[in-house]
C-alpha positions as CSV (number, residue, x, y, z in Angstrom):
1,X,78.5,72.6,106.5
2,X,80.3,74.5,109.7
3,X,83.2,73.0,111.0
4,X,84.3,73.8,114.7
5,X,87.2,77.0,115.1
6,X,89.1,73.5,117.3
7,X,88.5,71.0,114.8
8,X,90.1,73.4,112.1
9,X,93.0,74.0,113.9
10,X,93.8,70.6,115.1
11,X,93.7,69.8,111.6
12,X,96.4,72.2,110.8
13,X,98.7,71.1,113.1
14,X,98.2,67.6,111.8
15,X,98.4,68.6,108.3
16,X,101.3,70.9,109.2
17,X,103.6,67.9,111.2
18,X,104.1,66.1,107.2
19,X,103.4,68.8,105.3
20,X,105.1,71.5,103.4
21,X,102.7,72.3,99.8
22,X,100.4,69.9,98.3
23,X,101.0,67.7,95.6
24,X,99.1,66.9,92.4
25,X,96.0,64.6,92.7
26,X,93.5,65.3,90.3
27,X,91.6,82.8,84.2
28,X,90.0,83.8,87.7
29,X,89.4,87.1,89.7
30,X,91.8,88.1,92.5
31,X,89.5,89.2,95.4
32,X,91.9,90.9,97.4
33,X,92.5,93.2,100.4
34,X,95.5,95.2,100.9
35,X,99.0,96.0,98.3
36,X,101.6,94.6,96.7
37,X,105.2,93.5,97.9
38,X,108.0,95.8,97.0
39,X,110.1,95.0,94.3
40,X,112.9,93.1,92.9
41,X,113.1,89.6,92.6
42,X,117.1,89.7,92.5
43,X,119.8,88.1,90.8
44,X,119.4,83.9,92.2
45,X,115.6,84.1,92.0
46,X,115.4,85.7,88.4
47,X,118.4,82.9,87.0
48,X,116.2,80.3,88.4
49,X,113.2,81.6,86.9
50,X,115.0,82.2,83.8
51,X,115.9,78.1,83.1
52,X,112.3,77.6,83.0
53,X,111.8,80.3,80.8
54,X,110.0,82.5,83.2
55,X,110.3,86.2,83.0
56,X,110.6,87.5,86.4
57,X,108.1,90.1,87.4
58,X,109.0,93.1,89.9
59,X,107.7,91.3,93.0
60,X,107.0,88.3,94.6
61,X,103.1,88.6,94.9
62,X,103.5,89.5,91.0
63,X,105.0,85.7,90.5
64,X,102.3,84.3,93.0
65,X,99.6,85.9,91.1
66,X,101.2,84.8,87.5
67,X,102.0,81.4,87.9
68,X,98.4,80.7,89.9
69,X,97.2,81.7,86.7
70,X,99.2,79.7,84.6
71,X,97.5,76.7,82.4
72,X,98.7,73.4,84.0
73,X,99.9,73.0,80.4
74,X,101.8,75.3,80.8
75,X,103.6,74.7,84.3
76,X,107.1,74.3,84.5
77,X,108.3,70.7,85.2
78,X,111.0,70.6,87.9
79,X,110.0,74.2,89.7
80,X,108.3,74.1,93.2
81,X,106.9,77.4,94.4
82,X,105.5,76.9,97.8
83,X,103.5,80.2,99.7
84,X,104.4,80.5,103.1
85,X,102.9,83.1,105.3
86,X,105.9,85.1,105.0
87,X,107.6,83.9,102.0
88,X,107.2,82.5,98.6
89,X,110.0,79.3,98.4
90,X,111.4,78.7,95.4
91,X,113.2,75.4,94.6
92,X,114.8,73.4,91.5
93,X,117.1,70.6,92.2
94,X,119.5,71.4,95.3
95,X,119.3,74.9,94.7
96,X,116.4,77.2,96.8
97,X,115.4,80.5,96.7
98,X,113.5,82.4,99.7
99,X,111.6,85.2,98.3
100,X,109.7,87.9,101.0
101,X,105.9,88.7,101.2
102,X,104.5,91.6,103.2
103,X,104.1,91.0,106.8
104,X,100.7,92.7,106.7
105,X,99.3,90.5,104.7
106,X,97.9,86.8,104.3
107,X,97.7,85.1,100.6
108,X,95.3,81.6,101.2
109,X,94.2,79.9,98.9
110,X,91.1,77.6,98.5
111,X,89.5,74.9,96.6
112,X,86.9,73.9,96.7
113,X,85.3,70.5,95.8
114,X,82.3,68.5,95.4
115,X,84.0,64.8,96.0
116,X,88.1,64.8,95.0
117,X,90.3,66.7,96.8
118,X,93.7,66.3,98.7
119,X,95.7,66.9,101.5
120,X,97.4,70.3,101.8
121,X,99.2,73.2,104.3
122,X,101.2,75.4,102.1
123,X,100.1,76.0,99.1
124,X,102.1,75.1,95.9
125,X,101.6,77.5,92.6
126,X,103.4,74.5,90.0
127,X,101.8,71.1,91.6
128,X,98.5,71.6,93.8
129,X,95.3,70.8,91.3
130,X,91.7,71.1,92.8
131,X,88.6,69.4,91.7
132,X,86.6,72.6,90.2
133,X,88.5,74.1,87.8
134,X,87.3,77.5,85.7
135,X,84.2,77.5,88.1
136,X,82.2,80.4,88.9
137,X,81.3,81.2,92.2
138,X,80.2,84.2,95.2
139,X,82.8,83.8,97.8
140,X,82.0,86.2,101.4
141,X,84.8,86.5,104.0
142,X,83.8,87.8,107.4
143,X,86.4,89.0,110.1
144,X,84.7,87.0,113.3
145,X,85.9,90.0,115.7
146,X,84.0,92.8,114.4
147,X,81.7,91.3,111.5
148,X,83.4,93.4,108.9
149,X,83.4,91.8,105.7
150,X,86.2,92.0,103.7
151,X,85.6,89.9,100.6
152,X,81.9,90.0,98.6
153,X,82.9,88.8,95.1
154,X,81.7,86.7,92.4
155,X,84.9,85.0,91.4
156,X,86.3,82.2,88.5
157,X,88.7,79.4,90.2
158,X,91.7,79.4,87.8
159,X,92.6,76.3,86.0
160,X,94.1,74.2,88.6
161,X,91.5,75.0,90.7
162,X,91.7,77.3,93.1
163,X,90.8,81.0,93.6
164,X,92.6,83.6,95.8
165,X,92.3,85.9,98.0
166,X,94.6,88.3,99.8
167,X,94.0,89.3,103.6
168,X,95.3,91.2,106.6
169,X,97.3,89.3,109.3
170,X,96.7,88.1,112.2
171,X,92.3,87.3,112.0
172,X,89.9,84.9,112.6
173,X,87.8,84.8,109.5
174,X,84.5,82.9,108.2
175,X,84.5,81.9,104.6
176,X,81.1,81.1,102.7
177,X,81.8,79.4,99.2
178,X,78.5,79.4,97.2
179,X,78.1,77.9,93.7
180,X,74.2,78.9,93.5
181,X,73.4,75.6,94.4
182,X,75.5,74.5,97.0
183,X,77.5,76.3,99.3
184,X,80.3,75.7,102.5
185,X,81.1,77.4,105.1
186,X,84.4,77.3,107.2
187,X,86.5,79.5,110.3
188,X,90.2,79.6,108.7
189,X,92.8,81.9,110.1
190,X,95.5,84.3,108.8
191,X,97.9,84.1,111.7
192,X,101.8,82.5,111.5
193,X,100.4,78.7,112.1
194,X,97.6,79.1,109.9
195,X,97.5,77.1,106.6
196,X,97.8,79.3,103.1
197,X,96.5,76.3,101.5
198,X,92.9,75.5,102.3
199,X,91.2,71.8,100.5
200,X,88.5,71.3,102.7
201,X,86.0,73.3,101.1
202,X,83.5,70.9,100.5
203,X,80.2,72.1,98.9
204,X,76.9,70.3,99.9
């Protein structure tokens, strides 16, 4: 299943207009390209972390990587974390925290599904559950300028869901999702309007 480079970003506008992370509706590899933010959380982001009994780690993509991973068990009640394309947001209450991501880079994350799924732009690390959790699959990422492929992994969706994968800025890509028996196929971007949340992977 292909869906049209116009149709995918008409969607994200949509999407984008009424939405800011995706909400609840329902162990993995990290395929990624590129390095880490620098570090220091500071002071408001590690109190906040702190009343939910998180231990801050030294960067931001550090607490992306560790609360993905987290057992939806174990998320904490009350704490939105929403990726941006330039920032993680972190938010309890009144009180919000804005916490940098390298500009070179581009964290999306995808789940996909075989028939429940849900609305999403930015993806949120404490609310957004997919349909396949702790599901094995070969994901392929293509840059569409120059056919380079910058992802050929077997990867585990974690938990909620969804796996990750970390890219450069500012591409067209192709994404092929294949489960051995089914598989998708979908042209996603990693540009400033671009969605860090993808739910329309649909395998058929």
């Amino acid at each position: 299943m292909r869906l049209s480079k116009s149709a995918a970003s008409l969607a994200a506008l949509t999407l984008l207009l009424s939405l800011t992370a995706c909400t609840a509706t329902g162990g993995a590899d990290d395929a990624s390209v590129g390095t880490g933010a620098s570090a220091g959380l500071g002071a408001e982001a590690d109190a906040l972390l702190a009343s939910y009994d998180i231990q801050a780690p030294a960067s931001a993509t550090e607490l992306i990587d560790q609360l993905q991973a987290q057992p939806l068990a174990e998320r904490p009640d009350g704490l939105m974390a929403s990726v941006r394309v330039d920032e993680l947001l972190l938010s309890s209450g009144d009180g919000e925290v804005s916490l940098p991501l390298p500009e070179d880079e581009f964290r999306l994350s995808i789940a996909p599904y075989l028939t429940d799924t849900h609305e999403c732009f930015y993806h949120s690390l404490t609310t957004c559950v997919g349909e396949l959790g702790n599901t094995d699959l070969h994901v392929t990422i293509t840059d569409d300028a120059n056919a380079q492929v910058l992802v050929d992994s077997d990867i585990t969706t974690f938990e909620n869901g969804f796996f990750d994968v970390t890219l450069p800025t500012g591409l067209d890509i192709t994404v092929i999702i294949d489960d051995g028996e089914r598989s998708v196929e979908l042209p996603l971007g990693t540009r400033a309007e671009d969605p860090t949340c993808v739910t329309t992977a649909q395998l058929s």
